[in-house]
LONU-262302 format. One record per residue (C-alpha): z, x, y. Coordinates in steps of 0.25 Angstrom, whole numbers, plus 5000, padded with zeros to 4 digits. Layout:
// LONU-262302
ZXY ...
// end
This chain:
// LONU-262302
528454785426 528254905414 529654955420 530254835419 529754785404 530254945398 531454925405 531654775399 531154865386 532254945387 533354855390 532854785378 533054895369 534554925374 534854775374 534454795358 535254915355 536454875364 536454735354 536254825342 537654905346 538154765348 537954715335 538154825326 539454885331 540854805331 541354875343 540654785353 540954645347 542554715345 542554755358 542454635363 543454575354 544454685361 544054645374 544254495372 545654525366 546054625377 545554485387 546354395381 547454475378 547554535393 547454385399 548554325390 549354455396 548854415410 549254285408 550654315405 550754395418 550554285426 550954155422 552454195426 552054185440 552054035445 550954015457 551053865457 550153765454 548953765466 549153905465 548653915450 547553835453 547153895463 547154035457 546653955447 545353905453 544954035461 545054125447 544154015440 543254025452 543354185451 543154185437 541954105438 541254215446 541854345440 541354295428 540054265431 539854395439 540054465425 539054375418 538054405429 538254555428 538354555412 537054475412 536254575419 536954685414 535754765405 536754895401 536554895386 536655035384 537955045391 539155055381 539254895385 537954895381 537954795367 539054715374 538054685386 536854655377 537754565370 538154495382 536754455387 536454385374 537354275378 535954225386 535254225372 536254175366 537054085375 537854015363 539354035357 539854025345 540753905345 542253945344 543453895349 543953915364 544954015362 544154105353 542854105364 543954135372 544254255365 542854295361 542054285375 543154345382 542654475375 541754495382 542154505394 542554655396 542654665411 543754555408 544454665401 544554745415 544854635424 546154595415 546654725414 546554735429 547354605431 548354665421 548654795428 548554715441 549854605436 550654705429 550454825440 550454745454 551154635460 550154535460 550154385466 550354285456 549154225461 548154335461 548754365447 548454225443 546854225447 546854355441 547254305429 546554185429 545254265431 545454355418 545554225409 544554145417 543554245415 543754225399 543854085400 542254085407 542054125394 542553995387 541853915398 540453975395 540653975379 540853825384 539853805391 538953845381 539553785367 540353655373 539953505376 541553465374 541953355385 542853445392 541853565393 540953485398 541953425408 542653575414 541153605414 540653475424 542053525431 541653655433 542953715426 541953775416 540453805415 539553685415 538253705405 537253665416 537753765424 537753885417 536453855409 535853905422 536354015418 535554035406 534253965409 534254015423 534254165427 535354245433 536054105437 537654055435 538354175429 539854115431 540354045417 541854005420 541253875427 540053925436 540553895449 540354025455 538854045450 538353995463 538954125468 538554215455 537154165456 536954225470 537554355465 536654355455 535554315463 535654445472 536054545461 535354525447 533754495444 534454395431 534654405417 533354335411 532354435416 533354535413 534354555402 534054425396 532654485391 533454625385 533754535373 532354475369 531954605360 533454595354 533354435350 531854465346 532154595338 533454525331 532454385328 531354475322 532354525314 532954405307 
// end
């Protein structure tokens, strides 16, 4: 228990400092400018590769599907990692501690489609990777149209679970609310669990791989209230005692 409360302690204190590296120096906001600028430029690239090549109709949709299906859990595989991922005084540290505020702070600024887009897709730097990957991959190998495709598919996907969750949590419009009730996007009963509950629907394209996510989890991570969820409660109480 005494190990466990000056380990707590001690997070705390890295959580803090990471979040004052975050704050006080510009490289971290602009680095995530950069990575969502080399995302978007990269998929519009990827996108040129590929639309050439004509796989037909069921085809497409099929791909289609199984992406949207892949992307759901890629994506939420991240989000659980990130979630209980406690290494603020990695060289990622201020850009982790800044992630895990999204549980404090689980609202967006409104902005238009495109420009969330553009924002939250800058955060996702293993997206960075994974398209440059696809990129060698298409311009260095003969590769089936329709592998190339899901591919593809995948690497924009994964920035459009970024639109969906934004969504999910700032939109009552009709249409949101119908993909939602569809299951095209996330639906706002079903990723509140994720919020009010512990370690519970990680995926946030449309959810319906979270049955799967949530055993994962159940086997490999304790959860995230009892854990990185608590190294900010000095940092909110320090910043309000000093208002």
């Amino acid at each position: 228990m005494v190990n466990h409360i000056i380990d707590e302690k001690l997070k705390q204190m890295q959580f803090n400092a990471a979040m004052e590296l975050y704050s006080s120096r510009g490289v971290y906001k602009g680095f995530g400018y950069l990575v969502a600028l080399a995302n978007v430029t990269v998929q519009a690239v990827l996108v040129y590769l590929v639309v050439p090549h004509s796989i037909g109709l069921f085809a497409q949709l099929l791909v289609f599907i199984c992406a949207y299906l892949s992307t759901d859990f890629i994506n939420g595989l991240v989000h659980m990692y990130m979630d209980h991922n406690d290494n603020y005084d990695s060289l990622a540290g201020p850009l982790i501690a800044n992630f895990h505020l999204h549980h404090k702070i689980p609202k967006y600024k409104i902005n238009p489609i495109l420009i969330v887009y553009f924002a939250e897709t800058g955060s996702k730097v293993w997206l960075v990777v994974y398209l440059a990957m696809v990129l060698a991959l298409l311009c260095m190998f003969p590769v089936h149209p329709m592998l190339a495709y899901f591919l593809v598919y995948v690497g924009i996907l994964s920035s459009i679970a970024e639109v969906s969750h934004y969504l999910c949590h700032t939109s009552n419009s009709r249409l949101t609310l119908i993909f939602s009730k569809y299951g095209l996007l996330l639906s706002k009963k079903h990723h509140a669990r994720h919020h009010l509950e512990d370690n519970l629907n990680y995926a946030f394209l449309n959810g319906w791989s979270d049955q799967l996510l949530n055993l994962i989890a159940k086997q490999f991570y304790p959860g995230y209230k009892n854990t990185t969820d608590r190294h900010y409660a000095n940092y909110y109480t320090l910043n309000a005692e000093n208002r």
